[in-house]
VOPAGU-2260 file (C-alpha; in pm, 1 decimal, decimal comma):
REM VOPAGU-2260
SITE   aa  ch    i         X         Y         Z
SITE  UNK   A    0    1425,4   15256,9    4970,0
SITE  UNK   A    1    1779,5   15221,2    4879,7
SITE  UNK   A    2    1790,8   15615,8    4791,2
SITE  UNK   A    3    1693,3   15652,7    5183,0
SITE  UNK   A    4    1934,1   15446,6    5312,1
SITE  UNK   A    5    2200,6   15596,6    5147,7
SITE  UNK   A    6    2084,0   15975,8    5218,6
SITE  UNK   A    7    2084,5   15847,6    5612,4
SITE  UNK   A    8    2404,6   15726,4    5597,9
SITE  UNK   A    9    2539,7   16025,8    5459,9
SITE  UNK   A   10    2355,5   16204,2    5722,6
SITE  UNK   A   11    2512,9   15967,2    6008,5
SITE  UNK   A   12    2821,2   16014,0    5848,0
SITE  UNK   A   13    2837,6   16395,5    5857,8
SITE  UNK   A   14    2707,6   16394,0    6232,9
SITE  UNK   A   15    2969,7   16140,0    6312,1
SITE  UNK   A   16    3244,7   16385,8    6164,2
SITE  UNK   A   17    3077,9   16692,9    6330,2
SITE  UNK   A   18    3139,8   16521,5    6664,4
SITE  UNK   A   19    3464,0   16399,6    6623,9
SITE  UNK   A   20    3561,9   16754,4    6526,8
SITE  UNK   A   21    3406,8   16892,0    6799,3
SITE  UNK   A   22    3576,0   16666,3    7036,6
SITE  UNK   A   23    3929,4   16746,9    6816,1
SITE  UNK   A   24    3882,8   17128,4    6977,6
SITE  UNK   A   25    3826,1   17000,8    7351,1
SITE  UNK   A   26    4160,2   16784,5    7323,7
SITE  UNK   A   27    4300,2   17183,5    7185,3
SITE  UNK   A   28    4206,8   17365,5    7463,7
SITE  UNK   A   29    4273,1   17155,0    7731,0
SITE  UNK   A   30    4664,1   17132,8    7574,2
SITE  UNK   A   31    4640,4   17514,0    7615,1
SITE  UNK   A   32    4963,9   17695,8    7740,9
SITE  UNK   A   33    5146,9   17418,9    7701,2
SITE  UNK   A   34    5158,6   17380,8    7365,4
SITE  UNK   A   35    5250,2   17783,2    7361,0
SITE  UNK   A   36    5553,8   17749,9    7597,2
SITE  UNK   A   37    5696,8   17382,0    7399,2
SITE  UNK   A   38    5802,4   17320,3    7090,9
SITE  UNK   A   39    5559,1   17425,8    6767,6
SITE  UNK   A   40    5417,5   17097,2    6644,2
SITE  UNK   A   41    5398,6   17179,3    6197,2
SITE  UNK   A   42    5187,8   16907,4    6033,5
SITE  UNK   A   43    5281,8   16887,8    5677,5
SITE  UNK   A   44    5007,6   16714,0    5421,6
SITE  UNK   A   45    5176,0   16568,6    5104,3
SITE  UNK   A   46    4891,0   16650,8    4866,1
SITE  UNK   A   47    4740,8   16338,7    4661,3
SITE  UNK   A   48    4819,3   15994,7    4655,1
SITE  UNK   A   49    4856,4   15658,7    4426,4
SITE  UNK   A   50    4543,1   15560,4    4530,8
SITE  UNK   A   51    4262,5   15710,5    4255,1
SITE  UNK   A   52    3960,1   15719,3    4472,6
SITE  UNK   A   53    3632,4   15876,3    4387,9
SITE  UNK   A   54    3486,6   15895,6    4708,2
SITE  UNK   A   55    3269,2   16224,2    4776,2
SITE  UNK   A   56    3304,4   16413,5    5104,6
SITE  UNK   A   57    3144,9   16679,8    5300,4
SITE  UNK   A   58    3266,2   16983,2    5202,7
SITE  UNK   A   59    3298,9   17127,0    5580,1
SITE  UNK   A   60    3172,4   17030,9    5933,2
SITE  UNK   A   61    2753,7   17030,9    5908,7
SITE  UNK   A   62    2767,4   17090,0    5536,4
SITE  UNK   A   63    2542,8   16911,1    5324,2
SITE  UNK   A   64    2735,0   16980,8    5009,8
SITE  UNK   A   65    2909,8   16639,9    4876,6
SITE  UNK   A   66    3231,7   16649,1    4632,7
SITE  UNK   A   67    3483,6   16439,9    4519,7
SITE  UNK   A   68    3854,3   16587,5    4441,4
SITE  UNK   A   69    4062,6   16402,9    4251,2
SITE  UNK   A   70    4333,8   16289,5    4486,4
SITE  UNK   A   71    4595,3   16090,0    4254,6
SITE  UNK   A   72    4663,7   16468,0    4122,4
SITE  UNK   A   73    4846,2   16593,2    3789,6
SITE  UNK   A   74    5089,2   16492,1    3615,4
SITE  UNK   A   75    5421,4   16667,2    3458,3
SITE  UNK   A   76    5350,4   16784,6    3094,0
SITE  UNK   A   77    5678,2   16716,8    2974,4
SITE  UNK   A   78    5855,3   16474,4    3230,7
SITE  UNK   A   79    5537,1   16274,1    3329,2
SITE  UNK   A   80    5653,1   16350,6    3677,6
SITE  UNK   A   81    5308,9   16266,8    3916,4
SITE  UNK   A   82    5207,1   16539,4    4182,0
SITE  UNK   A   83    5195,7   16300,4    4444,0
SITE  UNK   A   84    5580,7   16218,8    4422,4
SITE  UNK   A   85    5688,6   16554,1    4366,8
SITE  UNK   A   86    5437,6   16661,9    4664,2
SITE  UNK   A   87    5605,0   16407,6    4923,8
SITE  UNK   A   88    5954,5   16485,5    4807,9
SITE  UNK   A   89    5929,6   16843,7    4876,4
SITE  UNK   A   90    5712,5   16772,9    5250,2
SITE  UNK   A   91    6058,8   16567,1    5329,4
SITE  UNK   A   92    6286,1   16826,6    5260,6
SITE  UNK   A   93    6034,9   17081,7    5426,6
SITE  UNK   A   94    5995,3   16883,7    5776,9
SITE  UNK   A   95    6392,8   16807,2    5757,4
SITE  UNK   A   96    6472,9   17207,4    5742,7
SITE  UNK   A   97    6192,4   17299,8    6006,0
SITE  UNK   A   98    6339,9   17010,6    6206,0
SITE  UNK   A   99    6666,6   17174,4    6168,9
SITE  UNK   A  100    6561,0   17507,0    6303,5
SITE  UNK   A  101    6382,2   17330,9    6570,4
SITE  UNK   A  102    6054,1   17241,3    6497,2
SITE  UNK   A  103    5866,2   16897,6    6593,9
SITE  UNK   A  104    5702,7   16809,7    6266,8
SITE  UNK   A  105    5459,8   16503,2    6143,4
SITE  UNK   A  106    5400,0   16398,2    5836,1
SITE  UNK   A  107    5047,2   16296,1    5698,0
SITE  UNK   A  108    5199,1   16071,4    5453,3
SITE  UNK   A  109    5557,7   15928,8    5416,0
SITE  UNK   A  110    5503,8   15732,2    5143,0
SITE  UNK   A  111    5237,7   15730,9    4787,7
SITE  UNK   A  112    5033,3   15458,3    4813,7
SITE  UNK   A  113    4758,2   15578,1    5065,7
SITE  UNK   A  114    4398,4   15625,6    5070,3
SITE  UNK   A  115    4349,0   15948,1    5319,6
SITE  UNK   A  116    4074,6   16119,0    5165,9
SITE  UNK   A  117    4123,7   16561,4    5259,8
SITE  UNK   A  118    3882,1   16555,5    5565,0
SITE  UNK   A  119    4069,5   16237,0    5704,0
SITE  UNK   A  120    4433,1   16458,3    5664,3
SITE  UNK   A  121    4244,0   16736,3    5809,5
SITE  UNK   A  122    4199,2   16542,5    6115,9
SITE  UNK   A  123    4541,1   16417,2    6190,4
SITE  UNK   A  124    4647,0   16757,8    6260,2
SITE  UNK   A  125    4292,5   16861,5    6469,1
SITE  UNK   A  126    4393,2   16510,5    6696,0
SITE  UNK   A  127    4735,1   16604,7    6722,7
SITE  UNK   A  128    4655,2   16925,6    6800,6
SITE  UNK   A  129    4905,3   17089,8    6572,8
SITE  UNK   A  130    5018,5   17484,5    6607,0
SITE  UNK   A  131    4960,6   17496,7    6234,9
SITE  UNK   A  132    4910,4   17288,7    5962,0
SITE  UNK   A  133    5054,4   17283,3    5577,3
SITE  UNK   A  134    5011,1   17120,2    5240,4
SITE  UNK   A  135    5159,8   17148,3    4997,9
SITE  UNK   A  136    5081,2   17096,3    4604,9
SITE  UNK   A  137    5183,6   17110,1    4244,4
SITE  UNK   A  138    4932,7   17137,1    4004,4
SITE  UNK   A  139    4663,8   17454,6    3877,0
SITE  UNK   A  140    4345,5   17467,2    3652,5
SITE  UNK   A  141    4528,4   17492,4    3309,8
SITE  UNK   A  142    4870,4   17504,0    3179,2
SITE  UNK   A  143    4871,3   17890,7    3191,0
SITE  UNK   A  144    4924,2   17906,3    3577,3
SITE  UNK   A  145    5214,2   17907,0    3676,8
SITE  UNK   A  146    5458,5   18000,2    3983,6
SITE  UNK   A  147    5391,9   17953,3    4410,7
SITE  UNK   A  148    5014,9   18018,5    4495,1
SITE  UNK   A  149    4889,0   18001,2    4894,8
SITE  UNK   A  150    4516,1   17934,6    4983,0
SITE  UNK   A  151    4382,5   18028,9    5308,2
SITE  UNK   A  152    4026,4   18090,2    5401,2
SITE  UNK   A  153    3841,4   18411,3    5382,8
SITE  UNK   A  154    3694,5   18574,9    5688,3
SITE  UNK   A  155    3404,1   18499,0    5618,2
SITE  UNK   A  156    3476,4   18108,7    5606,3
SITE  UNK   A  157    3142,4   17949,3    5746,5
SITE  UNK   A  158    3372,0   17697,7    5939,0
SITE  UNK   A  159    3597,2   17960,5    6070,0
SITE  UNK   A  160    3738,1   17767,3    6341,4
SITE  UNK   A  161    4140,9   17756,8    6278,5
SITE  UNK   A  162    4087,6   18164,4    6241,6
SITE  UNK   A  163    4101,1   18359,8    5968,7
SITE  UNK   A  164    4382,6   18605,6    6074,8
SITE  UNK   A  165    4672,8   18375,0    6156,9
SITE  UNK   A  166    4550,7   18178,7    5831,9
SITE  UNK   A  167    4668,9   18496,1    5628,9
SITE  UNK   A  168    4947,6   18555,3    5826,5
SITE  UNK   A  169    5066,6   18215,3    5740,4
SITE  UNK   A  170    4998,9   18243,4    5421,3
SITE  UNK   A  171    5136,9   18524,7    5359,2
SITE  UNK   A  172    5441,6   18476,5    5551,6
SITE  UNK   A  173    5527,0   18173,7    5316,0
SITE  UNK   A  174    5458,9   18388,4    4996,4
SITE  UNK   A  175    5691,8   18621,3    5091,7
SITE  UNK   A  176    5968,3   18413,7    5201,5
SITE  UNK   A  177    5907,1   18177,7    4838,4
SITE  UNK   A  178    5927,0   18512,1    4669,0
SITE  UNK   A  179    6217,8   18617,6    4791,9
SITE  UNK   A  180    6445,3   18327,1    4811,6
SITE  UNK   A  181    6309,8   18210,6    4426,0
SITE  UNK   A  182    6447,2   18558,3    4156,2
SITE  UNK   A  183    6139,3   18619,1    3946,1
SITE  UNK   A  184    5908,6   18376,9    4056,7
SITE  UNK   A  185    5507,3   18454,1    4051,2
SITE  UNK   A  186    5342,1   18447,7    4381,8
SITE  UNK   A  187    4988,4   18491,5    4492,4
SITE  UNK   A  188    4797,8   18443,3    4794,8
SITE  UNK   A  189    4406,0   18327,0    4765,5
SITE  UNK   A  190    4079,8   18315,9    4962,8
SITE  UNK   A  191    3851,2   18020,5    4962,2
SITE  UNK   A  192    3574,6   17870,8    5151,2
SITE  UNK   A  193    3570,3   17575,4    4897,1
SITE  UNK   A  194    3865,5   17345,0    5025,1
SITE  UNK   A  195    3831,3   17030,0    5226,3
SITE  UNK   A  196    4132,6   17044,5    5378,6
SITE  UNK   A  197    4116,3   17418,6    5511,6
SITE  UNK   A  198    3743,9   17378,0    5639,7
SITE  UNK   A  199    3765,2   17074,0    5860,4
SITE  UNK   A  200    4101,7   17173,0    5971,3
SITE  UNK   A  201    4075,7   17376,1    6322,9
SITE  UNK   A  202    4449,5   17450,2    6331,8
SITE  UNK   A  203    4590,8   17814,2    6159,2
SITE  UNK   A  204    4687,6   17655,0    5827,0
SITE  UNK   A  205    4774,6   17701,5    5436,3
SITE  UNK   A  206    4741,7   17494,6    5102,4
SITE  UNK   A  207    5079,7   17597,9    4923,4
SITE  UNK   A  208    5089,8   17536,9    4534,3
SITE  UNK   A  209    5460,9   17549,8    4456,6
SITE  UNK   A  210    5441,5   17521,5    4119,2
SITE  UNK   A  211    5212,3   17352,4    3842,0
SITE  UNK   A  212    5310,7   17054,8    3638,6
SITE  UNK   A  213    5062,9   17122,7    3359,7
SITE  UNK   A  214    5298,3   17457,0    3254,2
SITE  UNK   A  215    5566,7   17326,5    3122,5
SITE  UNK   A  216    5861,9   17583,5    3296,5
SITE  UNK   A  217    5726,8   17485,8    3592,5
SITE  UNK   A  218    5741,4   17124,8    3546,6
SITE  UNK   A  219    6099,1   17143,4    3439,7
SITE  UNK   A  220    6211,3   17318,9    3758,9
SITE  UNK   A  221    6017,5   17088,1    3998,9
SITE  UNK   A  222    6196,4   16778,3    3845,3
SITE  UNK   A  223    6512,0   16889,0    3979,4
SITE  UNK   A  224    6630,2   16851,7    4338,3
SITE  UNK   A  225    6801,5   17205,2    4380,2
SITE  UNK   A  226    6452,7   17397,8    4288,5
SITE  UNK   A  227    6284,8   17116,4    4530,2
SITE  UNK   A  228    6520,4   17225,2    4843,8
SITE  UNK   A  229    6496,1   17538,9    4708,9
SITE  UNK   A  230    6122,4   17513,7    4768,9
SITE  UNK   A  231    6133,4   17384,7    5122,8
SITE  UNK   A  232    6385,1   17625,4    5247,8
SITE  UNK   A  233    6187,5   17900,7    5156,8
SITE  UNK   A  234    5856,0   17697,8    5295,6
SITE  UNK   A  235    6042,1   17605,1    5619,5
SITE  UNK   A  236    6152,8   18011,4    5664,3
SITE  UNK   A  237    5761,2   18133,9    5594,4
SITE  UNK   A  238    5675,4   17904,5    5857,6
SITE  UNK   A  239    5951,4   18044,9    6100,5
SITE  UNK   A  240    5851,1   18358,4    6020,1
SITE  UNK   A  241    5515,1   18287,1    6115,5
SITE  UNK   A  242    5558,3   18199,5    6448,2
SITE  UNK   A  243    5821,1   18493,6    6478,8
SITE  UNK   A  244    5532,5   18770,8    6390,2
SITE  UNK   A  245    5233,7   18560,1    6584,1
């Protein structure tokens, strides 16, 4: 009985989120030309948090596949450095130098000690309707990665709704501006259908990996402030060039 219970709150759950997505893309269109003719609104995500919370989510909007990420993150292999500080420090210098060139830009988190599971971050750009939508982390799968990777969905993304054309624009606009303002750094660009925060998000957007704290040249270089600015400036001009090529 209690197994039921739970699997129809899960259920009520995902409808609930289907919904409020749905109504997240009437509140886009009806902003329409105006948001094309203002000022770009950039929502930056901070990736992970102080909070350590297990909590599964839905995977995308309708999906019945359940996962929980680990949001607190990695931490550095030689400075002990956590992602979710190093995350947030770079998103601060990042909105201040799109700010600087003119952009409006909001912040998911300002500060580490939240619980705002991926779907939930997702959101606050679909409700604010953002132009596009960024986040930014530090950590890989094992110590061997290293150097600036960018995730965007494929075109075949089941929940294609942010469209998967500007998505690799973006992305690859931000690549390319990393690579050249960093001598010698590695840079990829990815496809996935597999990340929360790209599938409920209906805004063009990008997951950048600026580095990985588990390799240890990378964790040296994200400890200091310099490579950190360094970081954001070359964020803040992929994003500029963006909306330039758009």
């Amino acid at each position: 009985m209690k197994k039921n219970l739970k699997a129809i709150r899960a259920m009520g759950m995902v409808m609930l989120l289907f919904i409020t997505f749905v109504v997240t893309g009437i509140t886009a269109e009806a902003k329409g030309a105006d948001s094309a003719a203002g000022q770009k609104l950039v929502v930056i995500n901070p990736g992970c948090q102080a909070v350590d919370s297990a909590e599964k989510e839905s995977i995308g909007p309708g999906a019945w596949t359940w996962v929980a990420d680990d949001m607190v993150g990695a931490e550095g292999v030689l400075t002990g450095n956590r992602e979710y500080d190093i995350n947030l420090k770079i998103a601060v210098k990042t909105a201040q130098q799109l700010k600087d060139m003119g952009y409006k830009v909001e912040l998911v988190r300002t500060y580490n000690d939240v619980d705002i599971n991926n779907m939930e971050r997702a959101m606050v750009a679909n409700t604010m309707v953002a132009d596009i939508y960024v986040s930014i982390y530090s950590s890989g799968d094992n110590k061997k990665e290293e150097g600036v990777k960018v995730t965007c969905e494929t075109k075949d993304n089941p929940y294609n709704f942010s469209g998967y054309n500007e998505c690799r624009l973006l992305a690859d606009t931000i690549v390319g501006s990393l690579g050249s303002k960093i001598d010698g750094i590695k840079t990829s660009v990815v496809e996935s259908d597999d990340v929360m925060g790209i599938n409920w998000c209906k805004s063009p957007n990008a997951i950048v990996r600026v580095g990985n704290l588990k390799n240890e040249a990378d964790d040296e270089k994200l400890a200091t402030e310099e490579y950190q600015q360094t970081l954001a400036e070359g964020i803040a001009a992929g994003v500029d060039s963006y909306f330039t090529q758009k």
